[in-house]
Backbone as CSV, one residue per row, in Angstrom:
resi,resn,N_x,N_y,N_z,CA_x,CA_y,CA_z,C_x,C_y,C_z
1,UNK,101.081,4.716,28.361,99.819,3.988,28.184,98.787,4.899,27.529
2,UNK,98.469,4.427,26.626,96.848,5.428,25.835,95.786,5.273,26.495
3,UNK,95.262,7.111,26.155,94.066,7.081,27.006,92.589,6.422,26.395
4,UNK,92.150,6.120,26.861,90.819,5.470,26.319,89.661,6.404,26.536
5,UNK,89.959,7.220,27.455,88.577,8.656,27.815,89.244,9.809,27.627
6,UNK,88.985,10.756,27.526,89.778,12.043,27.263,88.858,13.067,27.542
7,UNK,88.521,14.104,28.727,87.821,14.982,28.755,88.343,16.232,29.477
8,UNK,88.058,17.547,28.059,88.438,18.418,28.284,87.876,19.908,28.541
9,UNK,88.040,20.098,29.705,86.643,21.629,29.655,85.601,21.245,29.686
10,UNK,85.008,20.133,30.211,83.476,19.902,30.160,82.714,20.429,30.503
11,UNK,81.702,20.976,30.274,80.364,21.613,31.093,79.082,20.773,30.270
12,UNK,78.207,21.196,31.076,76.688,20.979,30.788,75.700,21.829,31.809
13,UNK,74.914,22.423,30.987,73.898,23.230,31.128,72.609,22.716,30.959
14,UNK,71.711,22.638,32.346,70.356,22.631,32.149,69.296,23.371,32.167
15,UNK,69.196,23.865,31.415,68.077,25.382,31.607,69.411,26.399,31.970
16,UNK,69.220,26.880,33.124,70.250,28.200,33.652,71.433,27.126,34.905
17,UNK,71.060,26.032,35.243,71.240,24.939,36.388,72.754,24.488,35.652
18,UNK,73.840,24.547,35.980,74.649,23.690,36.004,75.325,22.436,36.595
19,UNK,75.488,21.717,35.427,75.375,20.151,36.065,76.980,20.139,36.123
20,UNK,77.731,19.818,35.201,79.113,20.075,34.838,79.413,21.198,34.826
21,UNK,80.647,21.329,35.151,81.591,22.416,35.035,83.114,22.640,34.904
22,UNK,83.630,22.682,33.558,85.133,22.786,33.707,85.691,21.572,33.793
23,UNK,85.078,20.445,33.281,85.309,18.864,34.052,86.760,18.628,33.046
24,UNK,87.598,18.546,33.532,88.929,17.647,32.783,89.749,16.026,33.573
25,UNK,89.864,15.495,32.360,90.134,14.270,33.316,90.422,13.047,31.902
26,UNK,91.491,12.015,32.645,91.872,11.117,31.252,91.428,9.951,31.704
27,UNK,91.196,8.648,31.044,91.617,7.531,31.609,92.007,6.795,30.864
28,UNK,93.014,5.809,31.467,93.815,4.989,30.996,93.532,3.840,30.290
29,UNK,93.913,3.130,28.897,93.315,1.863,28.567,93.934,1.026,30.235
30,UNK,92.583,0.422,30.237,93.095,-1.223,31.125,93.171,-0.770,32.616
31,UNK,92.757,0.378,32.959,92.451,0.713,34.437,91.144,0.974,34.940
32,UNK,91.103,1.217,36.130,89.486,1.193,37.085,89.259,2.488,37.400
33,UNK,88.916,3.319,36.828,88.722,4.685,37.164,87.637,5.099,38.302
34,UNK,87.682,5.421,38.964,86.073,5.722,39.828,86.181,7.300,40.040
35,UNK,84.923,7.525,39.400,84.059,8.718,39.606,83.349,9.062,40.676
36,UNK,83.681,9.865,41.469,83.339,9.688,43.473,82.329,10.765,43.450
37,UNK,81.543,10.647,43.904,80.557,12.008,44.523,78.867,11.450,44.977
38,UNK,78.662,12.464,45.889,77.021,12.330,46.089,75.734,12.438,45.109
39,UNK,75.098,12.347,45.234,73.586,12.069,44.413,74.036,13.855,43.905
40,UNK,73.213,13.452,43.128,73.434,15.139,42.110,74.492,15.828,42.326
41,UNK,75.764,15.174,42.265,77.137,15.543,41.641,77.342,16.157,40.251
42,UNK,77.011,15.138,39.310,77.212,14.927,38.224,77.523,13.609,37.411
43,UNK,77.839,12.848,38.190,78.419,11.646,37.602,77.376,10.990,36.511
44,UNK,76.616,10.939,36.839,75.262,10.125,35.678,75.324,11.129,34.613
45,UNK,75.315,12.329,34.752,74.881,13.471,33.689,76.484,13.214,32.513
46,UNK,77.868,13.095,33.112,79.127,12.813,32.883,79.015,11.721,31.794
47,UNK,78.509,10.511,32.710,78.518,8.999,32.058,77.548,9.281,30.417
48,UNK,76.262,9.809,30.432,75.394,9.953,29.724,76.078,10.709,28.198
49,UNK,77.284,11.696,28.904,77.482,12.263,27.807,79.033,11.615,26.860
50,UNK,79.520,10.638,28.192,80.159,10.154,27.456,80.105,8.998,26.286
51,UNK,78.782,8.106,26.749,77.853,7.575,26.322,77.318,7.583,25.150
52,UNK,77.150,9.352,24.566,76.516,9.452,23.230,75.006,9.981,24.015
53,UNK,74.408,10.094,24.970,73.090,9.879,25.314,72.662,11.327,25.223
54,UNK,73.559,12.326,25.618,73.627,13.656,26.217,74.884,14.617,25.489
55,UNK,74.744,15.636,24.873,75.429,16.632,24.402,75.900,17.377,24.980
56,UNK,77.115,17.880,25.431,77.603,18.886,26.111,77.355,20.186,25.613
57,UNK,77.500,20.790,26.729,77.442,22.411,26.637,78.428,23.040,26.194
58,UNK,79.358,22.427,26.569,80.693,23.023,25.933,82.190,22.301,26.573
59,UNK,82.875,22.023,25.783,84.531,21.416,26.039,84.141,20.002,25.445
60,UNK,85.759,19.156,25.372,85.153,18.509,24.437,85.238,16.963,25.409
61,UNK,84.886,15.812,24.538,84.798,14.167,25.261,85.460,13.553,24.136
62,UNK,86.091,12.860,24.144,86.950,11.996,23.585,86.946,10.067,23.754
63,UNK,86.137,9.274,23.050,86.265,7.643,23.854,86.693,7.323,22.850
64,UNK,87.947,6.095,22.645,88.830,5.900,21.865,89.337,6.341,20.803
65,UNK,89.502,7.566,21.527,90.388,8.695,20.426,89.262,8.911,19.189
66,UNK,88.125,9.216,19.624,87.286,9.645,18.777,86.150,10.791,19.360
67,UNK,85.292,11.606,18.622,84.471,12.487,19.352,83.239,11.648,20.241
68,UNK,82.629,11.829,21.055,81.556,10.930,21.571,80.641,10.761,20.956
69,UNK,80.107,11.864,19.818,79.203,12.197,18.528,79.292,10.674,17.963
70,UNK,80.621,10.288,17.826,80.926,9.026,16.486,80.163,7.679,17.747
71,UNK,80.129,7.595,18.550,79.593,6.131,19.289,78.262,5.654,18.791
72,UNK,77.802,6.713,18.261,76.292,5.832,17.782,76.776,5.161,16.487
73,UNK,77.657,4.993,15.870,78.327,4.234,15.115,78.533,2.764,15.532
74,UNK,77.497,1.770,14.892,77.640,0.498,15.184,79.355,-0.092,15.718
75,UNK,80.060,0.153,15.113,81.425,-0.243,15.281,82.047,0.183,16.377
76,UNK,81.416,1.043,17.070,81.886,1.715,18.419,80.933,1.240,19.246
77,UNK,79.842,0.987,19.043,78.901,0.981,20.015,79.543,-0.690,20.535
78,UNK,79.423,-1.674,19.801,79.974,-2.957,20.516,81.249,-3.373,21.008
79,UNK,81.790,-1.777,21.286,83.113,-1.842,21.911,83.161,-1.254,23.401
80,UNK,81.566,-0.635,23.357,81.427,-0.374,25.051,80.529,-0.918,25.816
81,UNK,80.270,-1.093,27.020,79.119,-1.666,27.795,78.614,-0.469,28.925
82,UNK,77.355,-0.377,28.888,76.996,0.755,30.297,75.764,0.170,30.641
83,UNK,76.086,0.384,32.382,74.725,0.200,33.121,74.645,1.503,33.770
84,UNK,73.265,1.542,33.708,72.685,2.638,34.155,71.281,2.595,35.026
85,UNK,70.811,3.242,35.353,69.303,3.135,36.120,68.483,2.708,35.163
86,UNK,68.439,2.901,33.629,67.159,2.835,32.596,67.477,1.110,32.563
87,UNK,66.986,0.293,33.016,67.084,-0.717,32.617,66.973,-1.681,31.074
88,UNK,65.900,-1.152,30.495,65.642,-1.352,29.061,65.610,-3.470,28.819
89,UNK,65.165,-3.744,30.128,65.006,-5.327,30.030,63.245,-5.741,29.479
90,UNK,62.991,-6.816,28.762,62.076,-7.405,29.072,61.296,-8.065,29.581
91,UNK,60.301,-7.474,30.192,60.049,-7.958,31.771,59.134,-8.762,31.603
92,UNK,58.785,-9.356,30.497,57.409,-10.177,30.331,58.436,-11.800,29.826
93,UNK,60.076,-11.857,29.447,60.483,-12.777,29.490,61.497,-13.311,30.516
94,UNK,62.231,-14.731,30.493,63.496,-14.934,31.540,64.996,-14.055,31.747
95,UNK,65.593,-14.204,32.713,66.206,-13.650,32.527,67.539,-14.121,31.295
96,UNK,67.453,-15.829,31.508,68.307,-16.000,30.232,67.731,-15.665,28.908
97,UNK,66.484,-15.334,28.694,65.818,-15.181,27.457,66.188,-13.847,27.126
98,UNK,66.316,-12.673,28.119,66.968,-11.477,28.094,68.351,-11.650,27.449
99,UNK,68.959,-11.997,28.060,70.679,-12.258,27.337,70.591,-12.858,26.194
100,UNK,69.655,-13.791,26.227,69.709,-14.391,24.538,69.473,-13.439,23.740
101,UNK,68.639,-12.352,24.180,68.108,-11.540,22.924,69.328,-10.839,22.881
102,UNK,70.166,-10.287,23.762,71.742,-9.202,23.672,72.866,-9.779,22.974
103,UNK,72.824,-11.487,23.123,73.703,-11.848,22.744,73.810,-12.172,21.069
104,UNK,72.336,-12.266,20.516,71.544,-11.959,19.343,72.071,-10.577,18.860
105,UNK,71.589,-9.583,19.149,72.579,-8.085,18.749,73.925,-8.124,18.634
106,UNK,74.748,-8.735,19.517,75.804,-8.107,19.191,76.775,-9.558,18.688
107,UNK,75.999,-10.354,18.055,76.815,-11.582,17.450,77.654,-12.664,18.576
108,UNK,76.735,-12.503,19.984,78.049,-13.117,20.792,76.726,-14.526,20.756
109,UNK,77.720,-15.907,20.585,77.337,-17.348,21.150,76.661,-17.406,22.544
110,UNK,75.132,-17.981,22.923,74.889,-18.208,23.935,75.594,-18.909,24.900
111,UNK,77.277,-19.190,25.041,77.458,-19.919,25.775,78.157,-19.296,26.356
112,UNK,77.926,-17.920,25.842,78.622,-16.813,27.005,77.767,-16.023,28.334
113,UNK,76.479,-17.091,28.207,75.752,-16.533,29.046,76.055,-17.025,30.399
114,UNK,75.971,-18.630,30.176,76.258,-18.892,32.124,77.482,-18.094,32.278
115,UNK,78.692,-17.786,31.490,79.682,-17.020,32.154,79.210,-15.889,32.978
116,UNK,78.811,-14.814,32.651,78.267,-13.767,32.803,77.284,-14.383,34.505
117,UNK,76.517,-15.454,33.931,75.328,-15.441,35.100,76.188,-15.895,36.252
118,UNK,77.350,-16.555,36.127,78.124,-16.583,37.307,78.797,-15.975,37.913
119,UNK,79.212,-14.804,37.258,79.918,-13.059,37.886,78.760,-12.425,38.442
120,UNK,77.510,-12.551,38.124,76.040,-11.574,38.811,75.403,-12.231,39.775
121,UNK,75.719,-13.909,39.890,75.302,-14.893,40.690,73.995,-15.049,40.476
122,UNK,73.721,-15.304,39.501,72.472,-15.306,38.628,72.140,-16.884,38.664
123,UNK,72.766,-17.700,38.312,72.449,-19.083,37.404,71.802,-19.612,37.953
124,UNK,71.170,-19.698,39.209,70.260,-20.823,39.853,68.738,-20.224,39.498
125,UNK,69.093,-18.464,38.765,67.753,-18.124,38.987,67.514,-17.730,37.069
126,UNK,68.182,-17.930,36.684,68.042,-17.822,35.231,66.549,-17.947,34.160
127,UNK,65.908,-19.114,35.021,64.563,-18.987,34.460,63.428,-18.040,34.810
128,UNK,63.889,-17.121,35.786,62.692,-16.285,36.205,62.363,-15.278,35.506
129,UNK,61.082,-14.977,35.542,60.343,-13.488,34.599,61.419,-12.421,35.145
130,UNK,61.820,-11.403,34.622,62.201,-10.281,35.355,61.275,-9.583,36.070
131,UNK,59.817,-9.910,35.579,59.008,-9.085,36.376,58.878,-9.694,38.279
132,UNK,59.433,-10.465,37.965,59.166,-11.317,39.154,60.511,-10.988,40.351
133,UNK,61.359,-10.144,39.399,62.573,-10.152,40.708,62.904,-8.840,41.466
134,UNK,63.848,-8.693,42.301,63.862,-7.554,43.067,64.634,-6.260,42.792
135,UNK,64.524,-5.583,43.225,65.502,-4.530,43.045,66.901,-4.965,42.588
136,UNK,67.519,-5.478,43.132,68.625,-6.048,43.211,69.010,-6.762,42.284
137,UNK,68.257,-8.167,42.084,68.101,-8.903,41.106,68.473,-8.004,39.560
138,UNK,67.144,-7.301,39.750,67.117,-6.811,38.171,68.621,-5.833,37.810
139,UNK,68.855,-5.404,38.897,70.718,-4.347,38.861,71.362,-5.682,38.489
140,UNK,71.345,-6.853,38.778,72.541,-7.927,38.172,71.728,-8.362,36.667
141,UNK,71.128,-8.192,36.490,70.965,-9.208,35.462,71.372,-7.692,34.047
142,UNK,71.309,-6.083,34.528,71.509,-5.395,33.729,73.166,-5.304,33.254
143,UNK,73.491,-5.781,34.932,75.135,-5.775,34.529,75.619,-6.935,33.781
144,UNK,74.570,-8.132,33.867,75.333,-9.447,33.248,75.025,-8.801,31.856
145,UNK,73.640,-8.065,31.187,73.657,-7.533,29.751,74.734,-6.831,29.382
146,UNK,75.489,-5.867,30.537,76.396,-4.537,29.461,77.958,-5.658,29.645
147,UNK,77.738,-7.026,30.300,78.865,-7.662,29.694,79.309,-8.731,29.090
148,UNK,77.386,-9.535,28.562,78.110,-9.838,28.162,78.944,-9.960,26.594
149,UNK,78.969,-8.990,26.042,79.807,-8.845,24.531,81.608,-8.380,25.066
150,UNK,81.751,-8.982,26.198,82.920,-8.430,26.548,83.524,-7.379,25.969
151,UNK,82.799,-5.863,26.767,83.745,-5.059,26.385,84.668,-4.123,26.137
152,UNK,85.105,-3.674,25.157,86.674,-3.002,26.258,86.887,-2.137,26.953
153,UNK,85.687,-1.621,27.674,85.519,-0.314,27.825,83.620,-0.889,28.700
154,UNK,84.147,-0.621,29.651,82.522,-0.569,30.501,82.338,0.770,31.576
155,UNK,80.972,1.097,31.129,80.885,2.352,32.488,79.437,1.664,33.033
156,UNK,79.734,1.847,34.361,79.211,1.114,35.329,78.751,2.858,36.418
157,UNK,77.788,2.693,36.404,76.821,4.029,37.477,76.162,3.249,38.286
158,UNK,76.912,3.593,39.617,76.519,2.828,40.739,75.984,1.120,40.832
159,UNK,76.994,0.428,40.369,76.105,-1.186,39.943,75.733,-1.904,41.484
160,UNK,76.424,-1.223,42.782,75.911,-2.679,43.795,74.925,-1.387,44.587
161,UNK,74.748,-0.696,44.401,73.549,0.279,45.485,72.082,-0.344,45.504
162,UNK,72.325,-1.418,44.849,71.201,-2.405,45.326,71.238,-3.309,45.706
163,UNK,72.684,-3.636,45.486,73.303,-5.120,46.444,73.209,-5.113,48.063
164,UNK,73.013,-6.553,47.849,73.452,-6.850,49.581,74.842,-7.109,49.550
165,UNK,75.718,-6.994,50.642,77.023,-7.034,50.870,77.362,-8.474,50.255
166,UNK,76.510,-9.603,50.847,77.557,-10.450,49.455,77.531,-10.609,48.082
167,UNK,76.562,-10.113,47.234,76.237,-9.914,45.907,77.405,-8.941,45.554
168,UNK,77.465,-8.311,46.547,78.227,-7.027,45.897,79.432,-7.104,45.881
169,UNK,80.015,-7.814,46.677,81.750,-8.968,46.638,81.670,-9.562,45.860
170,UNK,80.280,-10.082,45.111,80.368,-11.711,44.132,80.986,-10.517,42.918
171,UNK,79.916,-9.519,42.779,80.044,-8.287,41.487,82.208,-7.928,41.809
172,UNK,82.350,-7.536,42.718,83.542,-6.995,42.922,84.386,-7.934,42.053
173,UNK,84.649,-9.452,43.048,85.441,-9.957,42.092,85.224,-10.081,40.744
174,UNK,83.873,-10.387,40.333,83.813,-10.254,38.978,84.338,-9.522,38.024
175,UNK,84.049,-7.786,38.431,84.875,-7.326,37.824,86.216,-7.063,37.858
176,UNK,86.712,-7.942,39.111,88.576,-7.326,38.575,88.959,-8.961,37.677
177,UNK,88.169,-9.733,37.861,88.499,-10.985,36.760,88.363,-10.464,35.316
178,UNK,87.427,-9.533,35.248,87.008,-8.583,33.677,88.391,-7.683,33.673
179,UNK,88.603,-6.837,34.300,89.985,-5.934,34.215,90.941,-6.125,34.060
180,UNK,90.828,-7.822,34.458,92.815,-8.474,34.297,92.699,-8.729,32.745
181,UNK,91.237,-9.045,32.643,91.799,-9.553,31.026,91.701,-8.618,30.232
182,UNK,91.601,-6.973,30.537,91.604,-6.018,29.390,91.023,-5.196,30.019
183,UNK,89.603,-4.902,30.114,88.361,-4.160,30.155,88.557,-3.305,30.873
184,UNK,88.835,-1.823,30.497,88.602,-0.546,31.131,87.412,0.048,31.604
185,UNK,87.575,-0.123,33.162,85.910,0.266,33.605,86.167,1.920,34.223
186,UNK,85.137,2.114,34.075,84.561,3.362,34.350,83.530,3.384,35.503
187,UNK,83.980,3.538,36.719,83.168,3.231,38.034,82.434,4.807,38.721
188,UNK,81.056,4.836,38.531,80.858,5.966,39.353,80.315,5.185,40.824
189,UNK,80.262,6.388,41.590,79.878,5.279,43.169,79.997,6.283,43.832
190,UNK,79.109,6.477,45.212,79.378,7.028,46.263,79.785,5.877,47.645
191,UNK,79.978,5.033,47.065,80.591,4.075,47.947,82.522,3.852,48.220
192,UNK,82.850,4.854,49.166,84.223,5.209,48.821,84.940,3.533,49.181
193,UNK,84.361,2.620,50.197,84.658,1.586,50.078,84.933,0.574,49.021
194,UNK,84.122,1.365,48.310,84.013,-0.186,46.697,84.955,1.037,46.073
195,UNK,85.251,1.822,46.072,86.280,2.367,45.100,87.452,2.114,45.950
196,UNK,88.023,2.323,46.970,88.893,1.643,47.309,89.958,0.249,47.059
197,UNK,88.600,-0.599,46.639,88.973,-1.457,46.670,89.066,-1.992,45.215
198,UNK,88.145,-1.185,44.451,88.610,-1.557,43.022,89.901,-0.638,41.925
199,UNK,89.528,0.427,42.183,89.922,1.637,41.481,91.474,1.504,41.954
200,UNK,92.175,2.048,40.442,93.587,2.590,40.516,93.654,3.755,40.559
201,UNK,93.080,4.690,39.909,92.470,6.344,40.467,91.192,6.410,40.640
202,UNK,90.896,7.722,41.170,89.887,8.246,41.469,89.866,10.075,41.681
203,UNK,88.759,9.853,40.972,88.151,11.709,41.128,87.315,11.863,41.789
204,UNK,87.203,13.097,42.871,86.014,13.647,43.716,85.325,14.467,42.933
205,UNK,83.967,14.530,42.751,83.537,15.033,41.675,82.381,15.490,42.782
206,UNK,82.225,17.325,42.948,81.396,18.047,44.034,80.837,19.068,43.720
207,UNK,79.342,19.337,43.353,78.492,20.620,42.552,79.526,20.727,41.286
208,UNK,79.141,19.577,40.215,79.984,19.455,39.011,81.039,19.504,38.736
209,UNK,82.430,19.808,39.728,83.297,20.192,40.226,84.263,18.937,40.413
210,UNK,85.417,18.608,39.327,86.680,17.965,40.185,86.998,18.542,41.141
211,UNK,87.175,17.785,42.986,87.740,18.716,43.839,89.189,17.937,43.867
212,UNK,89.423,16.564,43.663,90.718,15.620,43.815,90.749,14.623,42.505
213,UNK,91.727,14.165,42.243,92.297,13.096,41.243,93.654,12.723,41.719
214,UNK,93.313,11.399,42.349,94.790,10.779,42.650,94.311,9.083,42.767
215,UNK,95.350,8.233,43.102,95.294,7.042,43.356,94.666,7.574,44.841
216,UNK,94.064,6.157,45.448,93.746,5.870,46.731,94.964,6.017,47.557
217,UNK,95.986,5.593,47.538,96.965,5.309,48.531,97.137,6.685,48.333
218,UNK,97.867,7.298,47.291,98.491,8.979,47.297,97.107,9.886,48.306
219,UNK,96.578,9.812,48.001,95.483,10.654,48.492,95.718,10.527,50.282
220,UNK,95.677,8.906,50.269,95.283,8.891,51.904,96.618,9.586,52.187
221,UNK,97.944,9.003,51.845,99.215,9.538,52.198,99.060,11.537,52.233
222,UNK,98.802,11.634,51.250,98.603,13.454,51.229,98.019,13.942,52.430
223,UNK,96.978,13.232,52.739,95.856,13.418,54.040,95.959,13.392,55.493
224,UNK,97.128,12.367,55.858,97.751,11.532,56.835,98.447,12.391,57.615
225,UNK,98.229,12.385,58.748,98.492,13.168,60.017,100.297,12.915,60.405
226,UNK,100.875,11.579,59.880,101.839,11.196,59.617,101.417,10.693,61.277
227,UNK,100.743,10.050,61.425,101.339,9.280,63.270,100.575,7.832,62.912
228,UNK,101.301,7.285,63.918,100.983,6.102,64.327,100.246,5.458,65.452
229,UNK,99.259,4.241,65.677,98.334,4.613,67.200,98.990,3.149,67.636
230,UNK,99.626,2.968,68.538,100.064,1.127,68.978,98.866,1.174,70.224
231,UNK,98.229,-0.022,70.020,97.299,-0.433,70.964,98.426,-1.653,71.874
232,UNK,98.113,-1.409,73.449,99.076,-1.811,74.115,97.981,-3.287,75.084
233,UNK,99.074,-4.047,75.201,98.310,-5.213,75.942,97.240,-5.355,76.849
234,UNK,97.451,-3.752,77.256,96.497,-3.516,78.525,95.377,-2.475,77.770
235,UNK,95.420,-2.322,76.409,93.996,-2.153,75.854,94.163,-0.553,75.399
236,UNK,94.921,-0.093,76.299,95.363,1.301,75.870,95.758,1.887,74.466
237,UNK,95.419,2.500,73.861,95.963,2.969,72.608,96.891,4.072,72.809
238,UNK,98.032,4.472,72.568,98.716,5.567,72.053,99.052,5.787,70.556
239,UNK,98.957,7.226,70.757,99.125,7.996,69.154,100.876,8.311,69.806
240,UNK,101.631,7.837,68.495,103.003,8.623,68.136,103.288,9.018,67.119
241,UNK,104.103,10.364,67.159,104.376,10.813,66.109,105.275,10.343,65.127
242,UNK,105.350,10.473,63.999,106.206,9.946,62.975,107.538,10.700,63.345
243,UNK,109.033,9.873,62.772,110.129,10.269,62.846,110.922,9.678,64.136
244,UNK,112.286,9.773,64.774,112.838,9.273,65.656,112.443,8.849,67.008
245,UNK,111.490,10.111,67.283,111.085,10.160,68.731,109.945,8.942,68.964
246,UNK,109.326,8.541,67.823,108.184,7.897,67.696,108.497,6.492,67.675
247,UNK,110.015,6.894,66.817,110.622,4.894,66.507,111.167,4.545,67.792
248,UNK,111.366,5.371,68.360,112.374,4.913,70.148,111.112,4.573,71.194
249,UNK,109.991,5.574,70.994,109.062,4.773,71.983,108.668,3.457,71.310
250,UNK,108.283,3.592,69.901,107.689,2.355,69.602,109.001,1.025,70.402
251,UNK,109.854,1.609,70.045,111.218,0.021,70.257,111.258,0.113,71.608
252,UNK,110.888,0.528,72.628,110.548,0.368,73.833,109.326,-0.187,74.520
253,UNK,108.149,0.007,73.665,106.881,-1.109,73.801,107.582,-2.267,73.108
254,UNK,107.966,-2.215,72.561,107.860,-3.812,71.826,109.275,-4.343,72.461
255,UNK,109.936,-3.919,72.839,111.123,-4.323,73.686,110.771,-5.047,74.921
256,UNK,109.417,-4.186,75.481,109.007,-4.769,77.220,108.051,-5.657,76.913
257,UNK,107.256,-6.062,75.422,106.177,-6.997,75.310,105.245,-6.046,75.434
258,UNK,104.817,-5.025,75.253,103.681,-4.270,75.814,103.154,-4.188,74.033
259,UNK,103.176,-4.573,72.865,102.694,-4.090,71.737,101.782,-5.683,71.277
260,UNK,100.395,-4.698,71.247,99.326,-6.041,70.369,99.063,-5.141,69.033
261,UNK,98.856,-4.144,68.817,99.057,-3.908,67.370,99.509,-2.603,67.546
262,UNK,99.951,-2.305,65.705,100.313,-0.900,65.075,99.386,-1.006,63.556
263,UNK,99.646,0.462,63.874,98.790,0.925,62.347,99.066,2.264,62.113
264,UNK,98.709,2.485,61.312,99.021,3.933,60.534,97.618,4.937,60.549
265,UNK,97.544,6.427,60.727,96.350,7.074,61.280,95.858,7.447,59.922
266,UNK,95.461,6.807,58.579,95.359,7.218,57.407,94.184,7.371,57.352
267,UNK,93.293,8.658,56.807,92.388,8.531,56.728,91.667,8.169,55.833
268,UNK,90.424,7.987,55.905,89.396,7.120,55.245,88.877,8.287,53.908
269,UNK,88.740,7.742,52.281,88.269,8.559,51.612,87.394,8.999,51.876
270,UNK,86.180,8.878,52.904,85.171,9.354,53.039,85.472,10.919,54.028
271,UNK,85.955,10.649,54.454,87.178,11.710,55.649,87.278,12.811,54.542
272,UNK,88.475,12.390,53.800,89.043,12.988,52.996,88.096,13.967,52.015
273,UNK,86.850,12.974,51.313,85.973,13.609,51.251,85.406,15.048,51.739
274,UNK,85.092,14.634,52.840,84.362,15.566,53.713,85.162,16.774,54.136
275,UNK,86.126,16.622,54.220,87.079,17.803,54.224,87.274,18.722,53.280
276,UNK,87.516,17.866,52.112,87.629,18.709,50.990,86.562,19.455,50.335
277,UNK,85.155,18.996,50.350,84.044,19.783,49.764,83.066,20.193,51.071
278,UNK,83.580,19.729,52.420,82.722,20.028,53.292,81.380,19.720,53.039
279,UNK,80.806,18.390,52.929,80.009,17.980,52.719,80.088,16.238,52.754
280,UNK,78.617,16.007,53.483,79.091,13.809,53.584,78.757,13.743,52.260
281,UNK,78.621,12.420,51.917,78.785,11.500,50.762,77.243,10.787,50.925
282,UNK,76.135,11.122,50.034,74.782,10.416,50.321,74.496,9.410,49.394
């Protein structure tokens, strides 16, 4: 499968302050990449430079097999979508009047707008000023802009950290309905939950620093104490260990009726996290 990101040796330098460092990392056309780390990681400074926004210090960036230099090139530019904190909306018009004007730039038919307003859960509110909406609000209506020119390639910096939990399921499915049909996203987040649940890999990214790159499942598996906990009818939990000794007690609870559940002791990326850079996730 071809890569669609390509970064090699990255750094970035601010003043004497390093933001990046040494950053290497690929991603795949047609997968969910998530970029994991806390507030001043790096991830925004990363996105920015893959972006075209921001120049590296040194090593190189690569987005469809081209330098990141070439994206300010009209012909590249309507092949990616990014949200970011800078909103760049007009707040003195609607919010469909906003999309009309994006969909104006990049040659797309207004009738790709209710699509869009129904992945952000927008459409009942379509006529409102932007000045008039909330935090939240205005994070969907930036994401319904970077999509809608559908395109093949979206980087997304933190899109639901202003959501409420169901906005942010409406956004979820939205985007894996965008991913089935092509669209390689680029997810940063300190929400190890929403990367979980979207992402096919993921990088821990800690004081500019890859500390991990694996799928979710490999990771937890790497992490995993290898035991099992059966919670027993009478409320009790036991931990067993993996291997024979563990399968003979288990077939002895469940032989006498004594088993209401099993599960596996895998830990949580946020766990995993914290172990590895010794530090929570803010």
């Amino acid at each position: 499968m071809e890569n669609i990101i390509e970064v090699k040796q990255l750094a970035k330098l601010f003043g004497n302050q390093s933001a990046l460092e040494s950053v290497d990392f690929h991603v795949k056309k047609g997968e969910v990449f998530g970029f994991l780390g806390p507030s001043g990681s790096g991830k925004t400074t990363t996105i920015k430079i893959l972006t075209g926004q921001l120049i590296a210090t040194s090593g190189t960036a690569k987005v469809f097999g081209e330098p990141v230099s070439q994206l300010k090139k009209s012909k590249y530019r309507s092949r990616f979508g990014v949200l970011t904190d800078n909103s760049g909306l007009y707040e003195r018009l609607s919010i469909r009047d906003n999309l009309k004007l994006y969909c104006d730039l990049y040659n797309v038919p207004h009738s790709e707008i209710n699509e869009v307003l129904d992945v952000v859960n927008l459409k009942e509110d379509q006529t409102k000023r932007v000045s008039a909406l909330s935090k939240g609000m205005t994070q969907r209506v930036i994401l319904a802009r970077a999509l809608i020119h559908k395109p093949e390639l979206l980087f997304l910096d933190e899109p639901t950290s202003a959501l409420d939990p169901g906005n942010s399921l409406h956004i979820h499915e939205g985007l894996r309905a965008l991913n089935k049909k092509g669209t390689t996203i680029f997810l940063t987040t300190h929400d190890m939950q929403e990367a979980e649940l979207l992402c096919d890999r993921i990088a821990f990214l800690d004081r500019g620093m890859i500390q991990l790159l694996d799928t979710p499942k490999k990771l937890k598996r790497r992490f995993s104490d290898s035991t099992i906990t059966v919670e027993l009818v009478t409320e009790e939990k036991v931990k067993l260990p993996a291997g024979k000794e563990g399968a003979n007690r288990l077939f002895d609870y469940m032989n006498s009726n004594q088993v209401m559940t099993v599960h596996s002791n895998e830990p949580t990326l946020g766990e995993i996290f914290v172990k590895v850079t010794g530090r929570e996730l803010d």
